[in-house]
C-alpha positions in Angstrom: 10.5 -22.2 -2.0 9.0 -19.1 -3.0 10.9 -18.9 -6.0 9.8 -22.3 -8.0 5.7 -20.4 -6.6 3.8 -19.3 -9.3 1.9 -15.6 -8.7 -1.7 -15.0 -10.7 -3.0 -11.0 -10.1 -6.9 -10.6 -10.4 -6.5 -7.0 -12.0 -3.9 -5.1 -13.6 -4.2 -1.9 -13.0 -1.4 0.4 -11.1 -1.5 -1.1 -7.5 -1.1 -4.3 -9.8 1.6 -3.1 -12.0 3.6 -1.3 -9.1 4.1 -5.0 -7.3 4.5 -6.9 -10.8 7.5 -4.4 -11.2 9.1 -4.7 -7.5 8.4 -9.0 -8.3 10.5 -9.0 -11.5 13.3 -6.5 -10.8 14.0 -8.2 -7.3 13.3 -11.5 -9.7 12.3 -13.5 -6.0 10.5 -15.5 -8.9 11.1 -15.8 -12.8 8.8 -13.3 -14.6 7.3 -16.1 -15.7 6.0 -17.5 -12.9 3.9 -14.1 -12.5 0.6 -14.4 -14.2 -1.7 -11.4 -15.1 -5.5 -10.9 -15.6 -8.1 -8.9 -16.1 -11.9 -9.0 -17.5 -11.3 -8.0 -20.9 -8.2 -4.9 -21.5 -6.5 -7.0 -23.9 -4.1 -4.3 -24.5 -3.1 -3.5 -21.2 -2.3 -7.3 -20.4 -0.3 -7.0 -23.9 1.7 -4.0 -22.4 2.5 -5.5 -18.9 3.6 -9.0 -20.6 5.9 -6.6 -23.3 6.9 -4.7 -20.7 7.9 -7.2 -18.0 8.1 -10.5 -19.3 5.4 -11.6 -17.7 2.3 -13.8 -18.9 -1.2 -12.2 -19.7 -4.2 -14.1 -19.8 -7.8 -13.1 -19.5 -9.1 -13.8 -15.9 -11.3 -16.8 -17.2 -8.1 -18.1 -18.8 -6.5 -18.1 -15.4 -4.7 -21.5 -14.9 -5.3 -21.6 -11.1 -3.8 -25.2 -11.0 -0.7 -24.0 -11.4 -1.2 -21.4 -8.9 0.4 -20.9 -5.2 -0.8 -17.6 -4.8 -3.2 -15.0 -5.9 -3.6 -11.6 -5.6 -7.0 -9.4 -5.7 -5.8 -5.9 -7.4 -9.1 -5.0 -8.8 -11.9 -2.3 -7.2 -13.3 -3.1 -4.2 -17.2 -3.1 -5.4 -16.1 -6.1 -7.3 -15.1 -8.0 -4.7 -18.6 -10.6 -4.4 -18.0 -11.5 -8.0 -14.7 -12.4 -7.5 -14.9 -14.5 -4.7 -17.7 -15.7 -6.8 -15.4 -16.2 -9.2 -13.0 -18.1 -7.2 -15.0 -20.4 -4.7 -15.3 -23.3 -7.0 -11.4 -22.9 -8.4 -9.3 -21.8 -5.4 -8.3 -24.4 -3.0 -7.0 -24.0 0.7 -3.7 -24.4 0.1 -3.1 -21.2 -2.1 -2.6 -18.0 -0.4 -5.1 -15.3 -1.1 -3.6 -11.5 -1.2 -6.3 -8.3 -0.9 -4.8 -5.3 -1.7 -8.5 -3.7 -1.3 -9.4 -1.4 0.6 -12.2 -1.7 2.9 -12.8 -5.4 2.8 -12.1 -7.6 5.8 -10.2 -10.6 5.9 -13.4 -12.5 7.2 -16.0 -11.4 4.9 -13.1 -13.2 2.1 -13.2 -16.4 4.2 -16.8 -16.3 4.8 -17.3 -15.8 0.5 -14.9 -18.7 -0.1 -14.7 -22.3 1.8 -14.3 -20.9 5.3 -10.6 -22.3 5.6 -9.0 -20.2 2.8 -5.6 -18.4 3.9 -6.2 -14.9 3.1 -4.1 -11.7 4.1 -5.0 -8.1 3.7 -2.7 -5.7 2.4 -2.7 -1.7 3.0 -0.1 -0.5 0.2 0.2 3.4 -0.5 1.6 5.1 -3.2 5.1 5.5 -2.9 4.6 1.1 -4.1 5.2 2.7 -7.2 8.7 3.7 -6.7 9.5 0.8 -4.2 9.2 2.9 -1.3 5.2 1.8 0.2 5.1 1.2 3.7 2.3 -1.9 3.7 0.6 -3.2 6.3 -0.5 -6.8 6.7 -3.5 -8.5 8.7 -3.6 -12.1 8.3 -6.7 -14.3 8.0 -7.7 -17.0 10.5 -6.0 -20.0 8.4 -2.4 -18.4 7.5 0.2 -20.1 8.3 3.5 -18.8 9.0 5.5 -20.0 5.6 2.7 -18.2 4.2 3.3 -14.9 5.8 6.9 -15.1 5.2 5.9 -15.5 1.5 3.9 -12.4 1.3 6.7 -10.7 3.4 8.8 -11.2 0.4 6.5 -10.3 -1.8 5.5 -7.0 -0.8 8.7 -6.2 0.5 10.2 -5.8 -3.3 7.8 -2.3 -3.5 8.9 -1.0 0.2 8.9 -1.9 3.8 6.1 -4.2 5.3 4.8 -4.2 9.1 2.8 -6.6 10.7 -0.3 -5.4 12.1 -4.1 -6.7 14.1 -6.5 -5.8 11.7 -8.3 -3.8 14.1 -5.0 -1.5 13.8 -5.6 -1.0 9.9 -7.7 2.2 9.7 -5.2 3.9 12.0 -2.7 2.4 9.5 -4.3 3.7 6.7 -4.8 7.3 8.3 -1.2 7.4 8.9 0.7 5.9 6.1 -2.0 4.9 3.6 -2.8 9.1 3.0 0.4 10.1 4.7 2.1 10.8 1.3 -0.6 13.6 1.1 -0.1 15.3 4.0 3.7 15.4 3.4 2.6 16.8 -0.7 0.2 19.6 1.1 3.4 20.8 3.5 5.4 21.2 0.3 2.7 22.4 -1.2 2.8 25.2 1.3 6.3 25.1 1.9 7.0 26.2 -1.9 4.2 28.9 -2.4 6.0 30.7 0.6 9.5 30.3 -0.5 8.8 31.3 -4.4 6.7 34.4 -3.1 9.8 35.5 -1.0 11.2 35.2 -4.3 13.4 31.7 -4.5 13.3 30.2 -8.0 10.7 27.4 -8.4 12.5 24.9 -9.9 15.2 25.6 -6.7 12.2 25.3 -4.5 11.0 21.9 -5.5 14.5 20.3 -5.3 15.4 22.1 -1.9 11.5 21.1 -0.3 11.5 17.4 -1.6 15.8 17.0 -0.4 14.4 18.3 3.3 12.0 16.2 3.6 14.2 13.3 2.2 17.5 14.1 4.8 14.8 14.5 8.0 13.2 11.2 7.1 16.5 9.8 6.7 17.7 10.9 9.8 15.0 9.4 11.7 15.1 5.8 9.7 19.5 5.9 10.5 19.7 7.2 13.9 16.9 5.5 15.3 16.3 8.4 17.7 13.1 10.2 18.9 11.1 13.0 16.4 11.6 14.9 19.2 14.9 14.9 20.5 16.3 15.6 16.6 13.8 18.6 16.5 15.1 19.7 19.9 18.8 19.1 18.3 18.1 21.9 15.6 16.2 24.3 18.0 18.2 26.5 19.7 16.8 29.3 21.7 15.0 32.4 20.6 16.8 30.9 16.7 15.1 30.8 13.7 13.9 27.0 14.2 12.5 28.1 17.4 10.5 31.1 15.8 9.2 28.5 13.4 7.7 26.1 15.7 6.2 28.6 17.7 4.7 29.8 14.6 3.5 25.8 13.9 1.7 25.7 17.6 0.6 29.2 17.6 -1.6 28.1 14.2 -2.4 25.1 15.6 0.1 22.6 13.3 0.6 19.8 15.6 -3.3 19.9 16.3 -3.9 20.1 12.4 -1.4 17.1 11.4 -3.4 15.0 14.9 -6.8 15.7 13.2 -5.9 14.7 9.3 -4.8 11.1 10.9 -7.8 10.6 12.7 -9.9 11.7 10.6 -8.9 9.7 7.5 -8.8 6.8 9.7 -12.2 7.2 10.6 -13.3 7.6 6.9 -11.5 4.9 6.7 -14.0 2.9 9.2 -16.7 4.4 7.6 -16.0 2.9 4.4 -15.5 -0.5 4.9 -18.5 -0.8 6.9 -20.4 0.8 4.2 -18.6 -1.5 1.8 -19.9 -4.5 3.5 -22.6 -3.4 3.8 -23.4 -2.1 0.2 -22.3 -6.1 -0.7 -24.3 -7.6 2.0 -27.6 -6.0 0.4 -26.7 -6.5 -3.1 
């Protein structure tokens, strides 16, 4: 049972923090149970254990024999020292958890005893206020108690899909820098409305609660972006003038190219990742 497992983080910075937070407020396991570590900020573990109830320890202090599964929350450049780290201490039956970016499931196995369970994990920001939509890849040796594990898990800071991990740079292009795109819109949205003269604190509220209602119009009805944009167009209306406004400035082609783009930064970097850790 997931709740009698015992959770170790190898970093405890924000990502960290965000899915300590969702763990203990949905309390799937006893704060307890949720271990935290990191190289040497004493004070930081100090404030997550005084903040959540949780144990701090330094990573060497980790007790992995108590562990069922561990989570990778530090940078991605230190990934070789942590696998490193964990080759002669992990064992197959605990579940590894990358939340970093860039680094294949395989090159993990490959650093550790070729058999380890290990599942990649594409967070974004909105982890921090329980709304992320992750993405998960599993490894070559997960099983499927294991998955339904990390379901659980990540599902306390949001909403978690299943995806091949040949999918995940798409992923990331859409939902791992989507938040962005959506802050740019209101970015825009609210320079034009407080030049026509609507109050900026007005602004902000009335921007953020449009985008909220449209999103949660699509997650209730379950119906096509386009037939609800078709439902509040009606001919030669404001709407209408707006869209064409959108496609005469190329919008939908703008919106097209951010996603593809980021996704193929995306690619870029993990290669160059591996790369950079296959050389050094």
């Amino acid at each position: 049972m997931l709740s009698e497992k015992v959770i170790g983080f190898i970093g405890a910075g924000s990502m960290a923090e965000a899915m300590v937070s969702g763990i203990v407020a949905s309390k799937i396991v006893p704060a307890e149970n949720v271990i935290v570590s990191n190289r040497s900020n004493v004070n930081r573990l100090n404030e997550l254990q005084n903040k959540y109830g949780v144990r701090g320890v330094a990573k060497d202090s980790l007790p992995f024999e108590e562990l069922d599964i561990i989570v990778l929350a530090m940078k991605p450049k230190d990934i070789d020292q942590a696998l490193s780290f964990l080759k002669d201490k992990i064992k197959p039956h605990q579940l590894l958890l990358s939340v970093l970016a860039g680094i294949s499931t395989n090159y993990m196995e490959e650093g550790l005893h070729g058999n380890q369970p290990v599942i990649r994990v594409m967070p974004n920001t909105s982890s921090m206020i329980g709304e992320s939509a992750t993405a998960i890849s599993t490894g070559t040796y997960v099983g499927m108690d294991q998955v339904m594990d990390a379901k659980a898990i990540l599902s306390t800071i949001g909403k978690v899909y299943t995806i091949g991990e040949e999918q995940m740079d798409v992923f990331t292009g859409v939902a791992g820098s989507g938040p962005a795109y959506f802050y740019y819109l209101m970015e825009h949205m609210e320079k034009t409305a407080n030049e026509a003269g609507l109050d900026e604190n007005v602004t902000r509220d009335v921007v953020a609660q449009t985008i909220l209602g449209a999103a949660k119009m699509l997650l209730t009805n379950h119906e096509e972006p386009e037939s609800l944009r078709k439902k509040v167009t009606s001919p030669n209306g404001t709407t209408a003038a707006g869209l064409e406004a959108l496609r005469e400035n190329g919008g939908g082609k703008a919106i097209s190219a951010a996603i593809k783009g980021a996704a193929q930064r995306s690619k870029e970097i993990s290669t160059e990742n591996e790369r950079e850790l296959v050389l050094s």
